[in-house]
C-alpha positions in Angstrom: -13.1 -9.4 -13.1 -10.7 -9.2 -16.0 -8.3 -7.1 -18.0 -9.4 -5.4 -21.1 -6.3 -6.1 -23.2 -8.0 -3.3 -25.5 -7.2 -0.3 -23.2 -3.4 0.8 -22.8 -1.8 0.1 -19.7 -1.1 2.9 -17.8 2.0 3.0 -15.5 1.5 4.8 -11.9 4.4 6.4 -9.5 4.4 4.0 -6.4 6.5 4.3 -3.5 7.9 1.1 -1.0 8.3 1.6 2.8 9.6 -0.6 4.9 9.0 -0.1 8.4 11.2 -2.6 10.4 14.2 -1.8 13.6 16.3 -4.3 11.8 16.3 -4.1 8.4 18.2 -2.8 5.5 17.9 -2.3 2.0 20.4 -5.1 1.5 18.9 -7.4 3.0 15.2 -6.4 3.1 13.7 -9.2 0.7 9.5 -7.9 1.8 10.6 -4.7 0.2 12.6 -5.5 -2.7 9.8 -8.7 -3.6 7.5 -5.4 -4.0 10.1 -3.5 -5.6 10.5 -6.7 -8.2 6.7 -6.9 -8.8 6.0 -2.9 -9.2 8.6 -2.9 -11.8 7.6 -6.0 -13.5 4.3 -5.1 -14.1 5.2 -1.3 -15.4 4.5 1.0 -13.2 7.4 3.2 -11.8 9.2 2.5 -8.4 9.7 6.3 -7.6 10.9 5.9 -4.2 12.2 3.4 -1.9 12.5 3.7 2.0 13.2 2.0 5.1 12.0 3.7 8.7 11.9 2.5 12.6 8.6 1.5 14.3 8.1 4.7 15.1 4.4 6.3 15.0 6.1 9.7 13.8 9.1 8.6 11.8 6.6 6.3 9.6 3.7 9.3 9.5 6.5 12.2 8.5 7.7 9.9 5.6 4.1 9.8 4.3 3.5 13.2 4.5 6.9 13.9 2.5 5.9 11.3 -0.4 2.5 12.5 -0.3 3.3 16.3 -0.6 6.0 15.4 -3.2 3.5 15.3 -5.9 5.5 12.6 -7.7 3.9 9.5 -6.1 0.8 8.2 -7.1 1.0 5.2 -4.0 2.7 4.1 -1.1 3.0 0.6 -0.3 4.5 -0.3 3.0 5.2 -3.6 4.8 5.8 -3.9 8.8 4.3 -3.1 11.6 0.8 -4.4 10.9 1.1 -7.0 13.7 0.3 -7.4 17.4 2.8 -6.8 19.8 3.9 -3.5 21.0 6.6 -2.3 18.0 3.8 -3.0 15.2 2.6 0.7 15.2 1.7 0.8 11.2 -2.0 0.8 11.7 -1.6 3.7 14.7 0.7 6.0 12.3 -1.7 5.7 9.4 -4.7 6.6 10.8 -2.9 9.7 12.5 -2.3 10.9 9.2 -5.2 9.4 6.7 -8.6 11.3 5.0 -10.2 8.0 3.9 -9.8 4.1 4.9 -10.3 2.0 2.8 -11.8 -1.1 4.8 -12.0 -3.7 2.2 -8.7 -3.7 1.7 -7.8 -5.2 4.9 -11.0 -7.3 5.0 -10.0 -8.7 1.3 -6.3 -9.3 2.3 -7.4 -11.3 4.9 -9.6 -13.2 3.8 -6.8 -14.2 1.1 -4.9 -14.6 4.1 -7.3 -17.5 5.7 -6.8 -19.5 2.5 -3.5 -19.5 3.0 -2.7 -19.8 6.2 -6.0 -20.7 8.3 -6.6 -18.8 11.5 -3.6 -17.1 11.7 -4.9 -14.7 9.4 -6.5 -12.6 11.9 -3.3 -11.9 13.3 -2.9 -9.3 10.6 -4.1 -5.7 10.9 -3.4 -5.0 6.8 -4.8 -1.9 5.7 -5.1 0.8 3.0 -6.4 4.2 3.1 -6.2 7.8 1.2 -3.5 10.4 2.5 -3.3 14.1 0.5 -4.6 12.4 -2.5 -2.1 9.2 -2.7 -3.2 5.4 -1.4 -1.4 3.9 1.0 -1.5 0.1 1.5 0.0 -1.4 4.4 1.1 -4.8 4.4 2.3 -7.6 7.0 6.6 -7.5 6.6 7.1 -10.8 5.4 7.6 -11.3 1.1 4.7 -13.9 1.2 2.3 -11.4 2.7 4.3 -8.7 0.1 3.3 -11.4 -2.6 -0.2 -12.1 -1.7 -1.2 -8.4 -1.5 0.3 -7.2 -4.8 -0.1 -10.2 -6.9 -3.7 -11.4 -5.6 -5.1 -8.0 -5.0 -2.7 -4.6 -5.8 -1.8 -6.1 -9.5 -5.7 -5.8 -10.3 -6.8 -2.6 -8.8 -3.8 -0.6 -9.7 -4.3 -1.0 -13.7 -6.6 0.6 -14.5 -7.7 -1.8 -17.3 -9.2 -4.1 -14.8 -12.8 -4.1 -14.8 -15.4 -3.8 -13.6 -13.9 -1.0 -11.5 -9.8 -0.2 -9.8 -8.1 2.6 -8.1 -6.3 4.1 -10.7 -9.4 5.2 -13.0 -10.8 7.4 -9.7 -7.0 9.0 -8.9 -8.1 12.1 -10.2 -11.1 12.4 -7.8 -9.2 11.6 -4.6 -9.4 15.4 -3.6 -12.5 16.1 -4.1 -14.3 18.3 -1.5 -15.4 16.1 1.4 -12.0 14.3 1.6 -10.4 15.5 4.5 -12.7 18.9 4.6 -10.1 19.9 0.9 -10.9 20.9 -2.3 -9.0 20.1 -5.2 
């Protein structure tokens, strides 16, 4: 796995959602730690969000981004835990084409090395919604850290090799995705 530093880098449109009853956007620090790093590494923060636990709020603000046309990816964080408000998971596969397993299974296993056992706690996931990726991560910045700088960083340049998201964008519509063709 590397970069090759002879390809241009080329910025995407991302999105952050943060899906929390309590938070703000002054003092949500999960969101603006991915804000920070989207920005940092050149890619455009095109939209920024906060929404309840709610299985429909979270879905409908998707759906918007996604039919926007503007956003490229959504990264959320909340709601990927256990008890009865974490609905993340739920409201993503109401509305997603495609998961993308190894996404959570990678995250996690990141995870273990960090924090042991507890790791399977986590119900981190990713999948494809009207042609966009979403990635849902656990609401604290560490988690927010881990999943951009150890895994999201990579994949979304598409200079990193041998293979990332960004390079098969174009193909995320293809017929067989969601019964659509582009």
């Amino acid at each position: 796995m590397a970069i090759d530093a002879s390809a241009p880098f080329q910025p995407i449109s991302i999105a952050v959602l943060t899906i929390s009853d309590t938070r703000t956007l002054q003092d949500d620090k999960s969101g603006d730690t991915l804000a920070k790093r989207i920005t940092e590494a050149g890619h455009h923060l095109t939209a920024r969000g906060i929404v309840t636990d709610d299985i429909a709020a979270i879905g409908e603000q998707i759906l918007s981004w996604a039919s926007a046309g503007n956003i490229d990816a959504v990264i959320t964080t909340g709601g990927t835990g256990l008890t009865g408000r974490d609905v993340t998971p739920e409201a993503l596969r109401n509305i997603m084409d495609k998961e993308i397993e190894g996404f959570g299974e990678a995250f996690r296993w990141i995870s273990w090395q960090k924090i042991g056992t507890s790791a399977m706690q986590s119900r981190a996931m990713a999948c494809v919604v009207k042609g966009i990726y979403v990635f849902a991560l656990p609401g604290s910045p560490s988690a927010c850290r881990d999943g951009w700088d150890d895994l999201l960083s990579a994949q979304l340049d598409l200079r990193h090799k041998p293979c990332n998201f960004v390079e098969i964008m174009p193909r995320l519509m293809e017929q067989g995705i969601g019964g659509r063709s582009s």
